[in-house]
TORGU-117376 format. One line per field, with one value per residue (C-alpha): residue number from 1; residue in three letters; y, z, x. Coordinates in steps of 0.25 Angstrom, whole numbers. Each point is the difference from the previous one (the first is absolute). Layout:
N
k: (NUM;...)
r: (ALA;...)
v: (Y;...)
w: (Z;...)
u: (X;...)
***
This chain:
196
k: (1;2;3;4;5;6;7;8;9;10;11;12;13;14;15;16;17;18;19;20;21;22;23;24;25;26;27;28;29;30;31;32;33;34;35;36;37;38;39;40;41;42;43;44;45;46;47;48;49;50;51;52;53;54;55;56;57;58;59;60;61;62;63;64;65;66;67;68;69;70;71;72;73;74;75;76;77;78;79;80;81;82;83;84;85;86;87;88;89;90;91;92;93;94;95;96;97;98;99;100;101;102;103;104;105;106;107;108;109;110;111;112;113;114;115;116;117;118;119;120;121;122;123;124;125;126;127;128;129;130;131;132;133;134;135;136;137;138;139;140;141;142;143;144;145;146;147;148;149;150;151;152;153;154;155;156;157;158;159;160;161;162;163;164;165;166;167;168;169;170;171;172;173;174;175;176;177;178;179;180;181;182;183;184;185;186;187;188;189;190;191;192;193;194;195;196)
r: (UNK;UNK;UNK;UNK;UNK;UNK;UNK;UNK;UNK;UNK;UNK;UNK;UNK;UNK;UNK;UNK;UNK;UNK;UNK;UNK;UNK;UNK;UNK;UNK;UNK;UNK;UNK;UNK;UNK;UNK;UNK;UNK;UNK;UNK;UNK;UNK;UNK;UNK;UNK;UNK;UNK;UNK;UNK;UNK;UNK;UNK;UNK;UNK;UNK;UNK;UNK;UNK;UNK;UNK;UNK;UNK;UNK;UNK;UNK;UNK;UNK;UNK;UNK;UNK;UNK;UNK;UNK;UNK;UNK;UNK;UNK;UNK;UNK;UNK;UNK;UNK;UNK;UNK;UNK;UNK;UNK;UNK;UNK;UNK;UNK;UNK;UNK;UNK;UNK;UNK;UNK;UNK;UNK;UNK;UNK;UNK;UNK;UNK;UNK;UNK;UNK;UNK;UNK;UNK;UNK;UNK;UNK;UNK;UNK;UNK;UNK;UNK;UNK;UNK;UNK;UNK;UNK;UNK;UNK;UNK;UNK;UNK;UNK;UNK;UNK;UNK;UNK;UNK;UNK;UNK;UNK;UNK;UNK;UNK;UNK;UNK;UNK;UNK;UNK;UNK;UNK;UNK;UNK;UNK;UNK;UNK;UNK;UNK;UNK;UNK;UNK;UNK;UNK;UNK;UNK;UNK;UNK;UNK;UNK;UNK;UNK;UNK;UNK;UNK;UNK;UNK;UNK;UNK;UNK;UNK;UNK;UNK;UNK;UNK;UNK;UNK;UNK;UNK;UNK;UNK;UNK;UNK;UNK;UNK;UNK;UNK;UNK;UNK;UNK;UNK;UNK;UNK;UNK;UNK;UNK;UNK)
v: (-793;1;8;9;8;15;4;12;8;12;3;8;-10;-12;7;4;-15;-5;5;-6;-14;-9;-13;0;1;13;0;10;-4;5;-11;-10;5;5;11;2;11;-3;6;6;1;-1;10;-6;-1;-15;-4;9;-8;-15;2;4;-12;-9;3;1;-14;-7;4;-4;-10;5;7;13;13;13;14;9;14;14;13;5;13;0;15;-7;-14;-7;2;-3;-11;-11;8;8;-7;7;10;12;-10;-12;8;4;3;2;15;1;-10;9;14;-7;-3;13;8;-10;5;14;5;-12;3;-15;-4;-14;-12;-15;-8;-13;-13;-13;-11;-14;-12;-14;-10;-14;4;8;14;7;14;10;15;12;16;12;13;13;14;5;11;10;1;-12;-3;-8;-7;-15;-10;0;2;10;0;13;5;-11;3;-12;5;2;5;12;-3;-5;-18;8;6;-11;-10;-13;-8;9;-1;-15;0;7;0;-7;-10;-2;-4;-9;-6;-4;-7;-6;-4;-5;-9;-6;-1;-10;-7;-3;-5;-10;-5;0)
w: (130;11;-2;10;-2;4;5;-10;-12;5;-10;9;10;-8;-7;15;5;-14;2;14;-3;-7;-5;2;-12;6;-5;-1;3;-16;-4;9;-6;13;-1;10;11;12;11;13;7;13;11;1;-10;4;-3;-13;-5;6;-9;-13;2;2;-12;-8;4;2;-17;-5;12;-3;11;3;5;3;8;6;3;4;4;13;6;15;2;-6;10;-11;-11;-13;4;-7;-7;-7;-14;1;9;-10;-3;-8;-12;7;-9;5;-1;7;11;2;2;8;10;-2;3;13;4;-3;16;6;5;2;-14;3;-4;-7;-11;3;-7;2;-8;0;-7;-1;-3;-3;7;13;3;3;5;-3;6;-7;8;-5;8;-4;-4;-7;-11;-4;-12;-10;-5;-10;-12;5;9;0;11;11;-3;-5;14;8;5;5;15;-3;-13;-7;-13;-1;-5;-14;-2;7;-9;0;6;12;0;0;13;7;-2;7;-13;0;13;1;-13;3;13;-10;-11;11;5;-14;-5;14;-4;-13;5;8;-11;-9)
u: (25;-8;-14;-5;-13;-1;-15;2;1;4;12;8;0;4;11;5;-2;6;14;2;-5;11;-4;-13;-11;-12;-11;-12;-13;-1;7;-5;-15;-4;-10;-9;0;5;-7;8;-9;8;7;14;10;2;-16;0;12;-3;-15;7;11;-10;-10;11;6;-13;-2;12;6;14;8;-4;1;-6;5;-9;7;-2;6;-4;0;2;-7;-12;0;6;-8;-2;5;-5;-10;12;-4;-13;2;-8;-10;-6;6;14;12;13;0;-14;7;11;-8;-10;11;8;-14;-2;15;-1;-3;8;15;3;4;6;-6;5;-3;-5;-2;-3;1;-8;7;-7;11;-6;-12;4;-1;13;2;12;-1;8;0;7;-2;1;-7;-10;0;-11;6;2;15;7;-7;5;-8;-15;-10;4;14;1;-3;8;13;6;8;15;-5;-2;-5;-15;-2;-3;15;7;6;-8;11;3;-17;0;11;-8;-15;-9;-3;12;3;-12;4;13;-5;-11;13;9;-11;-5;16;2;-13;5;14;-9;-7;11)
***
């Protein structure tokens, strides 16, 4: 089976990435015995995920990739952005994350904004790019117990349940992971098919 080695540990992410990936063995940076810190030290979502993809690779020289994502707020010119991970601070939790931005959005009327990720795959040595948005609205008020991140205060437009009390398979046809990770599983499955 093929190997293919996620520039993460983040749990909720892999569990997500898990259940749409058939045939294909992901692994953490766990169990390929990565454990430095990767800086993002970068103001794109694009840069942030090329650098993790290619310390990552460069360790283990197995096919590799790495997403850099963020919520968005359009009142406040797009941020987090790609600061969303650590939007409260060096010590951010989810919860500190979430007020922050709640706070930030209290004396705005404009509540729309996106999640946005993208993801960065090297296959046999070349970056590739794969791009996911979902727009919606943002709560001041969290809902739902599901997701992680923002999604308790993210409702997806056409929606009117937040990411944390849709089901995970309505989340996965429509988030932006999702939409970047099909692209990304779609191009990897025709890559396969070549070198089968």
């Amino acid at each position: 089976m093929q190997e293919l080695v996620i520039a993460s540990n983040n749990k909720g992410k892999i569990r997500e990435i898990t259940q749409m990936i058939d045939n294909i063995s992901l692994l953490s940076l766990n169990d390929i015995g990565f454990t430095d810190k990767i800086p993002e030290p970068y103001h794109t979502f694009e840069e942030n995920a090329l650098a993790k993809a290619n310390t990552v690779y460069t360790f283990c020289g197995k096919n590799t990739f790495a997403d850099d994502s963020g919520i968005c707020a359009n009142a406040l010119n797009g941020a987090p952005g790609v600061f969303s991970a650590r939007y409260s601070g060096d010590d951010a939790t989810d919860e500190s994350n979430l007020q922050k931005l709640a706070d930030a959005l209290k004396n705005h009327t404009d509540k729309s904004g996106y999640y946005k990720a993208v993801i960065c795959l090297i296959w046999n040595g070349e970056p590739y790019f794969f791009e996911g948005i979902c727009e919606g609205a943002l709560l001041s008020e969290p809902r739902g117990d599901g997701g992680f991140g923002y999604d308790p205060i993210f409702i997806p437009s056409g929606y009117d349940k937040t990411f944390a009390e849709l089901p995970a398979d309505i989340k996965h046809a429509i988030s932006h992971r999702g939409k970047a990770i099909r692209k990304m599983v779609a191009f990897v499955k025709e890559q396969l098919e070549e070198e089968a």
